[in-house]
ROLOTOR-746509 format. One record per residue (C-alpha): residue in one letter; x, y, z. Coordinates in steps of 0.05 Angstrom, whole numbers, plus 5000, padded with zeros to 4 digits. Layout:
N
AXYZ
...
***
This chain:
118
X500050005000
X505650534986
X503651244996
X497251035038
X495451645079
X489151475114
X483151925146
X487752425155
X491052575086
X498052365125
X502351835105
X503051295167
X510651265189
X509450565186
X507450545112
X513550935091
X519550585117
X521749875078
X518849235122
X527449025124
X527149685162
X521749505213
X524948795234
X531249165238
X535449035178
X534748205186
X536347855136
X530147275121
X534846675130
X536646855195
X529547135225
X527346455199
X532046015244
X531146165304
X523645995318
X524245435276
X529645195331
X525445465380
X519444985352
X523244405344
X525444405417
X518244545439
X515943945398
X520843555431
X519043775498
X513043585491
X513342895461
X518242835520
X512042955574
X505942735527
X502342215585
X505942575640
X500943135647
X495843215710
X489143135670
X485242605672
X482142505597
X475842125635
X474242655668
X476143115608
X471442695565
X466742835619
X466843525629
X465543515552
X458243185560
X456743615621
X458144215571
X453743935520
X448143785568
X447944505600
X442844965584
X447545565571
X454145305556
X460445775558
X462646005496
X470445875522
X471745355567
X479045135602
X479844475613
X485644265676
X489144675734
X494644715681
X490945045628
X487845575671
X494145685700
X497845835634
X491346205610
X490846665667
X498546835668
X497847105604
X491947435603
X495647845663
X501747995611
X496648175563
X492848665616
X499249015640
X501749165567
X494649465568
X495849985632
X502550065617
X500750275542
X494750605556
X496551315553
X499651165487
X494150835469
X489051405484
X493651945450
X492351645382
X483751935389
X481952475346
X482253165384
X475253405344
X471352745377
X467852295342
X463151705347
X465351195402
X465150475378
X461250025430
***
C-alpha cells in the first residue's frame, strides 16, 4: 500500500519505511532460524511429557458431555489446573501491556471527537 495516507491525508510512518527496516535490517534466513529451533525444541518437549500431564482425559471426556448437556454452555471453556494456569498468566501479561500502554494508546483519538465504537 505505498503512499497510503489514511483519514487524515498523512502518510503512516509505518507505511513509509521498507518492512527490512521494521524487523531491523534481518536478513530472512536468519529471522527464519531461530523459531524454527525454537519449535523443534518445543515439539520435543513435549513428546518428552505427552502422558505425563495432571489431566485425567475421563474426566476431560466428561466435562465435555456436562458442557453439552447444559442449558447455557460457555462460549470458552478451560479444561485442567494447568490450562487455567497458563491461560490466566497471560491474560495478566496481556492486561499490563494494556495499563502500561494505555496513555499511548488513548493519545492516538481524534482531538475534534467522534463517534465511540461500543
Amino acid at each position: 500500500m505505498p503512499g497510503w495516507c489514511g483519514a487524515s491525508g498523512n502518510a503512516s510512518p509505518l507505511m513509509t519505511r521498507s518492512p527490512s527496516s521494521r524487523r531491523g535490517g534481518q536478513s530472512t534466513a536468519s529471522r527464519s532460524a531461530a523459531p524454527a529451533s525454537k519449535a523443534s525444541a518445543t515439539r520435543t518437549r513435549r513428546q518428552t511429557l505427552a502422558g505425563q500431564g495432571v489431566g485425567d482425559p475421563d474426566r476431560a471426556g466428561d466435562a465435555v458431555l456436562a458442557l453439552v448437556d447444559a442449558e447455557k454452555p460457555p462460549v470458552h471453556i478451560l479444561l485442567g489446573s494447568d490450562a487455567v494456569r497458563l491461560v490466566a498468566a497471560g491474560r495478566r501479561r496481556v492486561q499490563d501491556d494494556f495499563d502500561a500502554w494505555e496513555e499511548l494508546s488513548r493519545s492516538t483519538d481524534s482531538t475534534g471527537g467522534g463517534v465511540t465504537v461500543a
